[in-house]
Steps between C-alpha positions, in 0.01 A plus 500: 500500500596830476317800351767654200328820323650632152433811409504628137423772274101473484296537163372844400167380609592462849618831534219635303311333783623685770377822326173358600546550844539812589836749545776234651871678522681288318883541256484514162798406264414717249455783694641776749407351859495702799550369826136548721713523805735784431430628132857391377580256221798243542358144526627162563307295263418117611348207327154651673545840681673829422656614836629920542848534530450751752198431737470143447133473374422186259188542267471187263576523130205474301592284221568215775262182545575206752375126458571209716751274405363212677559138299232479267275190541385227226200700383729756298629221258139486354470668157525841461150629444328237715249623741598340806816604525573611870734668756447300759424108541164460596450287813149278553307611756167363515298477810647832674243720595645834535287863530508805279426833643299664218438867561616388854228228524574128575444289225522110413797387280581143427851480352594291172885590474735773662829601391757794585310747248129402545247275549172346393167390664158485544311811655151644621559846389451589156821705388627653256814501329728777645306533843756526828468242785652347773566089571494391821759218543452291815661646803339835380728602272365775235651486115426811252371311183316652181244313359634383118202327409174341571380240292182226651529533809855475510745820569872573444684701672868675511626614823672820486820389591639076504456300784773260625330187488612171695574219235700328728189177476523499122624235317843568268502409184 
């Protein structure tokens, strides 16, 4: 299966977003752009980047947004509104004892389900929602992950970016 991104122009709130993050050279349409690279102004505008007609720098447009366009599984045709509606399929996966680094301590975690965006188990370490850790996947394998929440005893988590997850042992529908 192959990975097929569309890009698209993004809602004022994403670009009011990237205000948020500090000074980021980017082109705006509405605007006189200069080129960072040589100070001129003739662009080739993309789907995504302006590129200079002269030098050849690309700086991204900043009313652009990407989002996967990966087949969307059966847990999208669920009412709109519903609360488990998800991006990714959730996978069992009870039994798996993985570790968390916490702070960069070890710490227990006994997984419920995984999927490409997250996962959910049982921990020691009392966290709270939006605290940064690691998972360590067998083979020693560290995953960026932010804690989403923490509700008795058991913790969700999103990993920063998706995994690629072998399905290959799970029954089709």
């Amino acid at each position: 299966m192959s990975n097929v991104q569309v890009y698209e122009r993004a809602s004022p709130s994403f670009a009011a977003g990237l205000a948020k993050r500090g000074h980021h050279i980017v082109y705006r349409a509405e605007s006189s752009n200069h080129c960072p690279g040589c100070g001129r102004s003739n662009w080739h505008i993309g789907r995504v980047t302006a590129e200079c007609g002269f030098c050849g720098t690309a700086v991204p447009l900043a009313e652009t947004a990407w989002q996967d366009a990966s087949p969307k599984s059966s847990v999208h045709t669920k009412a709109a509104g519903s609360a488990d509606q998800r991006r990714f399929e959730r996978m069992p996966a009870k039994g798996r004892k993985l570790k968390l680094l916490v702070d960069g301590s070890p710490s227990s975690f006994a997984l419920q389900n995984i999927s490409e965006g997250g996962a959910m188990g049982k921990g020691d370490a009392d966290l709270a929602p939006g605290h940064k850790v690691f998972v360590r996947f067998e083979g020693g394998i560290l995953v960026p992950a932010i804690v989403k929440w923490s509700e008795d005893g058991l913790v969700g988590l999103a990993f920063v970016d998706p995994l690629i997850l072998d399905r290959s042992d799970q029954p089709r529908n």
